[in-house]
Steps between C-alpha positions, in 0.01 A plus 500: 500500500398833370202614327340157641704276239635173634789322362689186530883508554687154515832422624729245320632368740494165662669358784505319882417659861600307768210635714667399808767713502370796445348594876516871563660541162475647168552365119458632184337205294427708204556883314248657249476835340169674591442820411486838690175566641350141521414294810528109574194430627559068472811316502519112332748209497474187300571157681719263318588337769526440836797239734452422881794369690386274775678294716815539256330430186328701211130506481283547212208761595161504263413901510140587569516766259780537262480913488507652784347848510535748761290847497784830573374698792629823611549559124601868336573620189849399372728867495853406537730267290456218770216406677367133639276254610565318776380150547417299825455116408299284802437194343399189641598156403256180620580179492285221354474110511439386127528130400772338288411406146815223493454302921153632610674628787357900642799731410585875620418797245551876543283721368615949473241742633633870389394788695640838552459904437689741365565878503641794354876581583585913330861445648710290331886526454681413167624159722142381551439548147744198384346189470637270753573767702436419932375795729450509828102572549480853692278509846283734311417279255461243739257593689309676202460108386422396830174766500403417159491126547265543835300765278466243208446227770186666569383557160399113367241333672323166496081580552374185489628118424328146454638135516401144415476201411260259338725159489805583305364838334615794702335835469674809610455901513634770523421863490733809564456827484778792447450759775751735350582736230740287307418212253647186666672211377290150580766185443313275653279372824666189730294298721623311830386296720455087562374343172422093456780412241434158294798375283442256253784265317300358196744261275418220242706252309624531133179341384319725749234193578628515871523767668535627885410802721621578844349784660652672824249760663647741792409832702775794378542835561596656160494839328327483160596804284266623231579666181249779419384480062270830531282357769518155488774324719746154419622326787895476508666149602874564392612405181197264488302783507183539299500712220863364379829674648356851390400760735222773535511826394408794779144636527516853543231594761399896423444729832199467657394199290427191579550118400386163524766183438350137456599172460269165454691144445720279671838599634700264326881397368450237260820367309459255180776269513556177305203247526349687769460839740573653811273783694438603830179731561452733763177627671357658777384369804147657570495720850848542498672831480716668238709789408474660182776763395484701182842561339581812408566835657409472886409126521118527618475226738107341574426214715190288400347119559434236265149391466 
């Protein structure tokens, strides 16, 4: 980046990391051409999709965000022919309960939380340079990834937070603050703790002049994910989800600054189907407590209580 210019360089290149086998070790997911005497100061990968294998079947995973962007630390000015970045994923994936549109019946969902840094690797060999290529990762670079995630750790904080509810309208806040010198990728914010789920089967004949409603209420400990829109926050319920089956893009928190997400409705997954609907809501249960996590680089962690 000299002379304070910034540029955009983009890889064509698509294709599929199995995350799980890449423990302690290296691959090249993508090559570009950047010129002599320029620095990568941010790193980002578009998410076209995402499989699970559990319990010997494929998964499909709804991404929080569908870029993930990850600020280069430990960065220098690029002065030989091959130089890297080197990126450590730590996402998270939660699982939901979201109703059935087709039997009214509460299903499974999986929802991806990305998270990760990255640094600045002058070293590279022609090998790593091939796309597809596997390395070994080197102790050095191990443990420089292991200080900069505890640095980063400390960096995003949650200040303050408020819950609750007034009957089926929640109300929920959040503000964070980055601590460090680095603008920080914001995915999204996930709440946890017991909630009162109601599901509701709603059908009606052809002529729709009869119609019935069952309605099953229970105590459940869920995780409710949040997509961040600038400020404001949409609950995730797996591929029910509101907002449709897209995803939020990351809020990039400045250093030093500070930010305040909010969300005011009901926590819903409602379904049209044929002559009638299916939903379950979720809220919470006032003087109980709850963890809130922001996704992103460090995972701030607050506890509060629902009032």
């Amino acid at each position: 980046m000299p002379s304070g210019k910034t540029e955009m360089f983009t890889a064509s290149f698509a294709g599929t990391v199995d995350l799980t086998k890449l423990a302690n070790l290296t691959k090249t997911i993508a090559s570009i051409a950047v010129p002599a005497g320029w620095q990568v100061n941010t790193v980002s990968l578009d998410i076209s999709g995402i499989r699970m294998f559990v319990n010997g079947t494929f998964e499909g995973v709804t991404p929080l965000s569908n870029t993930v962007t990850l600020p280069v630390s430990q960065t220098f000015p690029i002065n030989s022919s091959l130089a890297g970045s080197i990126l450590d994923f730590s996402p998270a994936v939660e699982q939901l309960q979201v109703l059935n549109a087709t039997n009214g019946q509460v299903n499974t969902a999986f929802v991806f939380m990305p998270g990760g840094i990255a640094l600045s690797e002058t070293n590279l060999n022609s090998t790593q340079g091939t796309v597809g290529n596997t390395s070994n990762l080197t102790t050095t670079d191990s443990g420089r990834l292991f200080r900069l995630g505890r640095f980063y750790s400390r960096n995003l904080s949650v200040t303050t937070s408020s819950l609750f509810a007034n009957g089926n309208v929640t109300t929920f806040s959040v503000t964070v603050h980055n601590n460090g010198s680095l603008t920080l990728p914001i995915y999204g914010i996930s709440l946890r703790g017991q909630f009162n789920m109601t599901a509701v089967h709603y059908t009606c004949t052809m002529s729709g002049k009869v119609c019935h409603e069952k309605t099953h209420s229970k105590y459940s400990y869920s995780t409710v994910p949040f997509w961040v829109n600038g400020t404001a926050l949409l609950p995730v319920l797996g591929s029910l989800g509101q907002g449709g089956f897209g995803s939020g893009t990351p809020y990039m928190l400045g250093p030093n600054k500070t930010a305040t997400f909010t969300f005011t409705g009901v926590i819903q997954a409602l379904k049209q189907a044929h002559h009638g609907y299916n939903h379950i809501v979720l809220t919470p249960i006032s003087g109980n407590p709850y963890r809130v996590a922001v996704v992103g680089i460090g995972r701030a962690r607050f506890n509060i209580l629902a009032t």
